[in-house]
C-alpha positions in Angstrom: 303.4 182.1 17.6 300.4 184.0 15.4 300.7 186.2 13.1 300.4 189.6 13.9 302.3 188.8 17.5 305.2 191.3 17.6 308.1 189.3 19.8 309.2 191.5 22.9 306.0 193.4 23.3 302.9 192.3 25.1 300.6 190.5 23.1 297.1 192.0 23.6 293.7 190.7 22.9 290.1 190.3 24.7 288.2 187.2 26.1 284.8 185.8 25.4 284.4 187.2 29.5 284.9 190.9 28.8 288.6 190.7 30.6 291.2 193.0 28.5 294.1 190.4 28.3 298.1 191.6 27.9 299.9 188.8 27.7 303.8 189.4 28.7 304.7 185.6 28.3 303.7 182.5 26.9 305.7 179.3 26.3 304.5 175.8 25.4 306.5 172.4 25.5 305.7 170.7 22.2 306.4 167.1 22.6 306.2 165.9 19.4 303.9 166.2 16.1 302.6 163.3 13.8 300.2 163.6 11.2 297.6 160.9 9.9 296.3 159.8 6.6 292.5 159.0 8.2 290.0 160.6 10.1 289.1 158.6 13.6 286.0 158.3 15.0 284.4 159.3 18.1 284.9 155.4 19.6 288.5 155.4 18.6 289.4 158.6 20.3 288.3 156.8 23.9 289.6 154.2 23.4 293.5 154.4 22.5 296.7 156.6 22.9 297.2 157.3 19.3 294.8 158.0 16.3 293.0 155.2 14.3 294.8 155.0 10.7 298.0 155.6 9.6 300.8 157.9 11.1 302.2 159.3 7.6 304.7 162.2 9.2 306.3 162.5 12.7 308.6 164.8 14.2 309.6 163.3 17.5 311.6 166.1 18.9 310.8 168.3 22.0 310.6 172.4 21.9 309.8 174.6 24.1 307.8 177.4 22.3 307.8 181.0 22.0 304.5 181.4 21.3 305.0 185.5 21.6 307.2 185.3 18.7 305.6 184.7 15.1 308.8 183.7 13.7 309.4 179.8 13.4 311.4 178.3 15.9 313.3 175.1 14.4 312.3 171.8 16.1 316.0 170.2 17.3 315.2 167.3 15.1 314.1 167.1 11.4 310.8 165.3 10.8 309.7 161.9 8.6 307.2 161.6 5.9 305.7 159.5 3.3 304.2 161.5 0.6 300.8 160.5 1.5 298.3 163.3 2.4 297.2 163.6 5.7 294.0 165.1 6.8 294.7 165.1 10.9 297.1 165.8 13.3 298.7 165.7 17.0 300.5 167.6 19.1 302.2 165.9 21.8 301.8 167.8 25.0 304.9 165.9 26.8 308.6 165.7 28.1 308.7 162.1 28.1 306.9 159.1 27.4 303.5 160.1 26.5 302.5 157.2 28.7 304.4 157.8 31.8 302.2 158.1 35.2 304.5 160.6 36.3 305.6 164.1 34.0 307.2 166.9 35.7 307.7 168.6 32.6 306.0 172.3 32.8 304.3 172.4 29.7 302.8 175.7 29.4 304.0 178.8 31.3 302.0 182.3 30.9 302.2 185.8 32.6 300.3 188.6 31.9 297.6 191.2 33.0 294.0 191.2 32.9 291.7 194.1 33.4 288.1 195.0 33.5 286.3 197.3 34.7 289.5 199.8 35.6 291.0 196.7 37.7 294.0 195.0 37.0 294.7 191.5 37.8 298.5 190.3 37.4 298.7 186.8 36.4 300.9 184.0 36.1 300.6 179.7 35.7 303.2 177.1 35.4 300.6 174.1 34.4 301.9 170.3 33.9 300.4 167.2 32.9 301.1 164.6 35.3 299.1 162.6 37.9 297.3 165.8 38.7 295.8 165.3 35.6 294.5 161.5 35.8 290.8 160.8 35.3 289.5 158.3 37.4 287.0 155.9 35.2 284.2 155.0 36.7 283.8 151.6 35.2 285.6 149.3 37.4 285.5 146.6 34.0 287.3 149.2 32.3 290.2 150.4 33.9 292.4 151.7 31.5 289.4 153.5 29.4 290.7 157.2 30.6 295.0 156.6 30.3 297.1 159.7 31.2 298.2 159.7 27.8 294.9 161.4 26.2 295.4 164.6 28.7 298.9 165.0 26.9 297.9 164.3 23.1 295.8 167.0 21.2 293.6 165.7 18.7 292.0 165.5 15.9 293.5 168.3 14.6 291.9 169.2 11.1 294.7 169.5 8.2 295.2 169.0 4.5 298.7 168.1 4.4 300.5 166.2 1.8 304.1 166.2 2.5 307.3 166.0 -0.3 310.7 166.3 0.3 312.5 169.2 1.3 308.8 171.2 1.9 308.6 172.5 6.1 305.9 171.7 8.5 305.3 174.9 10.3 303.0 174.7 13.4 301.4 178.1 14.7 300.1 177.8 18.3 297.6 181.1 18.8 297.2 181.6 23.0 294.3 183.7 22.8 292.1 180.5 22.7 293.5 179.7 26.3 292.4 181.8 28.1 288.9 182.5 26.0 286.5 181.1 29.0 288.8 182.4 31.6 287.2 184.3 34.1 289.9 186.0 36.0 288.1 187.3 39.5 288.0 183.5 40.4 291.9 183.5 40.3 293.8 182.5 43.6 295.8 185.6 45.0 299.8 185.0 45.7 301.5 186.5 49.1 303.1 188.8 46.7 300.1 190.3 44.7 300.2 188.1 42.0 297.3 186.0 40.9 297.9 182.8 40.3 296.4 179.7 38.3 296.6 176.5 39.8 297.9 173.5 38.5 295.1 171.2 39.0 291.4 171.9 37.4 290.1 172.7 41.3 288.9 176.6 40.2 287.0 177.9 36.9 289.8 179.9 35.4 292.6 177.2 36.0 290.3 174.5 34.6 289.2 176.4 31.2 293.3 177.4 30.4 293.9 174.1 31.1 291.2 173.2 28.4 292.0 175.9 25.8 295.8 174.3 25.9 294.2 171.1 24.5 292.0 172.6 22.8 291.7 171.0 18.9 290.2 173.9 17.1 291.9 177.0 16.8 294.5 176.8 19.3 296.9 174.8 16.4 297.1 175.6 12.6 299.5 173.4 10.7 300.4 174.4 7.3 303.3 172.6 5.0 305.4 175.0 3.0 
């Protein structure tokens, strides 16, 4: 989680939309990480699963993340490197094969409140990134150009990493960027009060969290230590 996040209490912040946020829970399934000696282009990133270049680090282990809590939580596998320097990253957004049509893994879960105005709206989202994420191309000559695998994979993250043995890749995933563009009034109410994101992109709010979870700027500072 970011610094400044105090684990156990609510962790409190205000959107671009004027909505007072408290957020009482966030977790996010990392997937995996990889880091890459080059810089893709714009063509590359539509074109393929996995960066142009050369992966020089990887740490193919899944976590789910506190990202309340701004102490580091230890992947449950140790990562690989060259010593090479790398100047972009990944996140893997994923519980299983980055390429599977199917993924029932819940990758982000949040809860919180959001006010404005003197109203309150509690909120919770359990979103995933399965077929309910496909893009359908709309290029019948091209029908792989939009794979489910670039709705799972975040990137090109920006870093200036250059690994050597025994250092610590430490990932910090901020949630305030989430929920930036979220306008909660547009929310879906529950039977029990709750407001609820969906888990599809069919409403404003639902679609921007969905998008500030992938987003590549901000969202995802990697540092090596």
């Amino acid at each position: 989680g970011p610094e400044g996040a105090v684990k156990g209490d609510p962790y409190v912040f205000e959107n671009q939309r004027g909505y007072r946020v408290s957020l009482e829970k966030a977790i996010l399934h990392i997937g995996a990480v990889y880091l890459n000696r080059s810089t893709p282009t714009s063509v590359s990133q539509d074109t393929s699963c996995y960066l142009a270049g050369v992966y020089i680090a990887e740490v193919p282990g899944g976590l789910d993340v506190d990202v309340l809590d701004p102490e580091p939580q230890p992947f449950p596998v140790e990562g690989f490197a060259t010593t090479e320097r790398a100047t972009t990253a990944e996140i893997w957004l994923t519980g299983g094969p980055v390429d599977a049509e199917s993924d029932p893994t819940v990758i982000a879960q949040v809860v919180g409140v959001a006010s404005k105005d003197g109203y309150e709206i509690p909120f919770e989202g359990a979103i995933t990134i399965s077929d309910n994420r496909a893009v359908e191309t709309t290029d019948p000559a091209l029908p792989g150009a939009k794979p489910i695998c670039k709705q799972r994979v975040v990137s090109p993250i920006a870093v200036d990493i250059t690994p050597a043995e025994g250092g610590t890749l430490l990932v910090r995933v901020d949630p305030r960027d989430w929920f930036q563009n979220v306008e909660f009034d547009l929310l879906e109410q529950a039977s029990d009060g709750l407001y609820q994101f969906r888990d599809d992109s069919e409403d404003q709010p639902s679609r921007n969290l969905y998008s500030g979870i992938r987003a590549n700027a901000d969202v995802y500072v990697l540092t090596f230590e």
